[in-house]
Structures are given as structure tokens and as C-alpha cells.
C-alpha positions in Angstrom: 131.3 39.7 142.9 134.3 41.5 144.4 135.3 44.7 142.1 138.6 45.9 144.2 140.5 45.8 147.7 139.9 49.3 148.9 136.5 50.6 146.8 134.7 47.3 146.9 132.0 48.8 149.7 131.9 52.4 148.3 128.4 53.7 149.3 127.4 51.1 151.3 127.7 52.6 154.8 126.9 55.8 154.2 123.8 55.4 151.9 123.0 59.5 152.2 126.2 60.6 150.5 127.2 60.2 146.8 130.1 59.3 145.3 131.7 59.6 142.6 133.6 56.4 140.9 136.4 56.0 138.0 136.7 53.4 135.8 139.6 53.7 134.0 139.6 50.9 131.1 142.4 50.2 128.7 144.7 47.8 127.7 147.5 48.9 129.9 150.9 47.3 128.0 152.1 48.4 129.9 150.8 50.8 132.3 153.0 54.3 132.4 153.1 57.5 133.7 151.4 59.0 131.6 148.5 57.2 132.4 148.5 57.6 136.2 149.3 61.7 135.5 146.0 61.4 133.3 143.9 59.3 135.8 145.4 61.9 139.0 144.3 64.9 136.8 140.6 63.3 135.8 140.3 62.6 139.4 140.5 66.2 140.1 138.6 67.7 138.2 136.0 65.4 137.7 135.8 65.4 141.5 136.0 61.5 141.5 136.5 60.1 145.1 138.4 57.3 143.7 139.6 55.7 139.9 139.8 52.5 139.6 142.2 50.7 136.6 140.5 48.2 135.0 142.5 46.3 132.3 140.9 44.7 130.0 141.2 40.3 129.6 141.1 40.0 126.2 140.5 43.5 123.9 137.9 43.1 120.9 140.1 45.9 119.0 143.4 43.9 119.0 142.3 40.3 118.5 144.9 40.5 115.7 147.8 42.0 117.8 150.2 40.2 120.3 149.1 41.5 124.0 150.5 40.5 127.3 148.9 38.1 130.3 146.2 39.6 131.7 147.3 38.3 134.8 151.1 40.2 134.2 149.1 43.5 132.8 147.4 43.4 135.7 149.6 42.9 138.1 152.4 45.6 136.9 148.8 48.1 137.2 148.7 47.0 140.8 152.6 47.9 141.2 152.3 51.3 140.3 149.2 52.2 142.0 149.8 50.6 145.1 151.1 54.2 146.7 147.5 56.6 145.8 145.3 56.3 148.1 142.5 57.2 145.6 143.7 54.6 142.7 142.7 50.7 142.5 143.0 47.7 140.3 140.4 45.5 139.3 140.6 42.1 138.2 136.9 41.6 137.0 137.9 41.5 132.9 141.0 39.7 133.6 138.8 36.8 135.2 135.6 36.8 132.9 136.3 34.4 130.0 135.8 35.2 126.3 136.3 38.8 124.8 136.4 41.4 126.9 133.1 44.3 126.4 132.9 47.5 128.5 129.1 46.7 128.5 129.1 43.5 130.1 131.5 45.5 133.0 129.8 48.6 133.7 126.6 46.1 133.6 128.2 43.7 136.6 129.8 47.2 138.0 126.4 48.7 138.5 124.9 45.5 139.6 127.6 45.5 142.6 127.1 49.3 143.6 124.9 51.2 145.4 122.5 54.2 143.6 124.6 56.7 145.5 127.6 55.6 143.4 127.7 57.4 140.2 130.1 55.4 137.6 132.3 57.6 135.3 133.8 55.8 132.4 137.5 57.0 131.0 139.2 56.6 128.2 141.5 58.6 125.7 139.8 60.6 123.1 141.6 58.3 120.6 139.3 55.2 122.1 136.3 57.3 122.1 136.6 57.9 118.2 135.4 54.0 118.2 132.4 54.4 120.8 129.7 54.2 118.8 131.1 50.7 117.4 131.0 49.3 121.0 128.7 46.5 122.2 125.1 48.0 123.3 126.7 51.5 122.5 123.4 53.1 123.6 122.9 51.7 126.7 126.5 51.9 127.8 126.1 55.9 128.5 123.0 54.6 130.5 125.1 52.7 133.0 128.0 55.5 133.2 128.9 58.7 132.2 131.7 58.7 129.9 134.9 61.1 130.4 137.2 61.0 127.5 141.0 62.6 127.8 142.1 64.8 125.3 145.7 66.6 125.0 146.2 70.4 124.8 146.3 70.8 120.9 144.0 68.2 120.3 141.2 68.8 118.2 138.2 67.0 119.6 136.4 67.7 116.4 136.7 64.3 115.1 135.9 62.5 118.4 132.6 64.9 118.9 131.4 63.7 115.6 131.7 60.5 116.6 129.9 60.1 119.3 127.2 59.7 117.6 124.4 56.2 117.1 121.4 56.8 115.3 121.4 60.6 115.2 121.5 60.7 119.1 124.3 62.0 120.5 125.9 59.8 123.8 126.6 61.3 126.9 130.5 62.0 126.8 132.6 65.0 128.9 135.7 66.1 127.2 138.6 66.8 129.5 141.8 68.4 128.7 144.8 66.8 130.5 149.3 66.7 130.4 149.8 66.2 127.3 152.6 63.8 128.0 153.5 61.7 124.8 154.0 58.5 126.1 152.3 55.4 124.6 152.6 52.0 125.9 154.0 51.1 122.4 156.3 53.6 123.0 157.2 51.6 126.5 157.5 47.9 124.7 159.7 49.6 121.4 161.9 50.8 123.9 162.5 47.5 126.1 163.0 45.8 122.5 166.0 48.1 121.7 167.8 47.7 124.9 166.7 51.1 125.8 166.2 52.9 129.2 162.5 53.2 130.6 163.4 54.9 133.7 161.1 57.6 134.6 158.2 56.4 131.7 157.1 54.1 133.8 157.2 53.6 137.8 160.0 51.9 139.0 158.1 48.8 140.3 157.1 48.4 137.1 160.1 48.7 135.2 161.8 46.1 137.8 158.4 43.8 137.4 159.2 44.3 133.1 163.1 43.4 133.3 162.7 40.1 135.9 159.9 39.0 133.8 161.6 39.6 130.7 158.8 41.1 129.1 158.6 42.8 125.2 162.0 41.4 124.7 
């Protein structure tokens, strides 16, 4: 199994070191700025040597809403990472058939890695809210320790109580970062109305949205 172009042998030839790996799952319906300024920022203080984007094939939690390709969400993530050195793009949900369960990934993602790789898991707090309804919920915090973004004003009350099966609490970090308020559904609403998405998302992607003629 192949993971990513420039990660895909993290820890292999230097089995004495650790490293520290990103996953950063979503949807990505686009991907915007805001999510790269939250991955850059994770990065950093997590002290990740790398983040990879990994958008999801087909998302349990919106069987019942309209979502782009894989193959065209996945491709306007490669666009706009394509210039950090420390940011990649996996295809490995886009390509497994069926519904698409953060499980089954970080199970194939810590099959392919080394022990010195330690897998970090993020997602916005808003996602992590719903953790305990995920797949294997337990053993997913086994595979990966889970960072979840919060914004400055956000109460993380809610998402604390939540992290919760059984009584036991899972293994989740808390991490403050921009609070930019930019959704993805923010992105399409605005291609819809004819309006300008210069400077939400990269460039690359904008151009890749118009010629593809994408959330018209």
C-alpha cells in the first residue's frame, strides 16, 4: 500500500529516530485557507514533522448530502499543498470502496509505518463532538492520538464531554488555532452566487473550481 509521494518511507531509514505524523481527515469541499492555516499551526506546535490531508471517499455523516468526486476533492487538496514541504495528500480513502471509516485508515496507516512513527489524528472540535459514535471508537485512540482544533472563543466544554465511551475517556489534545471563519460551505455558497473566492482559497484551487465548473 502506498500512503503518499513524499512521507510514504517516513521511519524506514532511520529506525533510531521518531517521528511524528499528521493525518488530517475531512471532507475537504473544498479545501481552503483556513484549513491549511489550521494544519501549518497544528504542525507547529504539535511538533509534527509532516501532515498529511487525507480526504475522505465517501463520508458516513453526509450519506444524505450532495458531495464532490473524490477524485476532484482530492485533486484541488493536491493543488494547494503542492508548495509546503511538510504537507501531503493521500489517496488511500478516495480508492477504498464502500463508506469511508477513520478506523479502517489509521488501521492500514499503522500497518504501512514503522513503530518509530507516531500517528496524530486531526480534526475540528466540531467533528470530535461525534467521536465517540465512530466505528471501533475505542480502539481508534489506540492506533493514533487524536488532536482536535478549536478557535479562540470556543468553549471546548461540549467537545470534552464528549469524548467519552463507556465512562472511559479517549485520548484527545485540544489545540487552539486562527480562528479564521471560513467553511467549505461558505466556499461552495459563494461560487453559487457568482461571488469572488479570491484569497479563501489558493489560487490553484480557485482556477481548478472555475474550469471544472464546480458548485455552480
Amino acid at each position: 500500500m502506498k500512503v503518499c509521494d513524499r512521507f510514504d518511507d517516513l521511519g524506514y531509514s532511520d529506525p533510531d529516530e521518531t517521528y511524528r505524523l499528521g493525518i488530517f481527515g475531512g471532507t475537504f469541499d473544498p479545501v481552503h485557507v483556513g484549513h491549511l492555516a489550521a494544519a501549518e499551526r497544528v504542525r507547529e506546535q504539535a511538533h509534527l514533522d509532516a501532515v498529511v490531508f487525507m480526504p475522505a471517499g465517501v463520508p458516513v455523516f453526509k450519506l444524505d448530502q450532495k458531495v464532490t468526486s473524490g477524485e476532484e476533492r482530492l485533486a484541488m487538496c493536491r493543488l494547494a499543498t503542492t508548495g509546503n514541504p511538510y504537507f501531503d495528500v493521500s489517496d488511500i480513502e478516495v480508492r477504498r470502496a464502500g463508506n469511508t471509516y477513520t478506523y479502517e485508515t489509521l488501521r492500514e496507516l499503522r500497518a504501512h509505518y514503522p513503530a518509530n512513527v507516531q500517528l496524530f489524528f486531526i480534526a475540528g472540535a466540531d467533528a470530535i463532538i461525534t467521536l465517540g459514535k465512530w466505528r471501533n471508537a475505542k480502539e481508534l485512540t489506540q492506533l493514533a492520538r487524536f488532536i482536535a482544533m478549536t478557535r479562540p472563543g470556543y468553549s471546548q466544554d461540549e467537545a470534552k464531554r464528549a469524548v467519552y465511551v463507556d465512562g472511559e475517556r479517549l485520548d484527545v489534545d485540544f489545540l487552539e488555532v486562527p480562528g479564521l471563519n471560513i467553511s467549505s460551505s461558505y466556499v461552495r455558497a459563494c461560487v453559487e452566487d457568482g461571488r469572488t473566492i479570491r484569497y479563501i482559497v489558493s489560487d490553484s484551487v480557485r482556477d481548478y473550481i472555475m474550469s471544472h465548473g464546480l458548485y455552480r
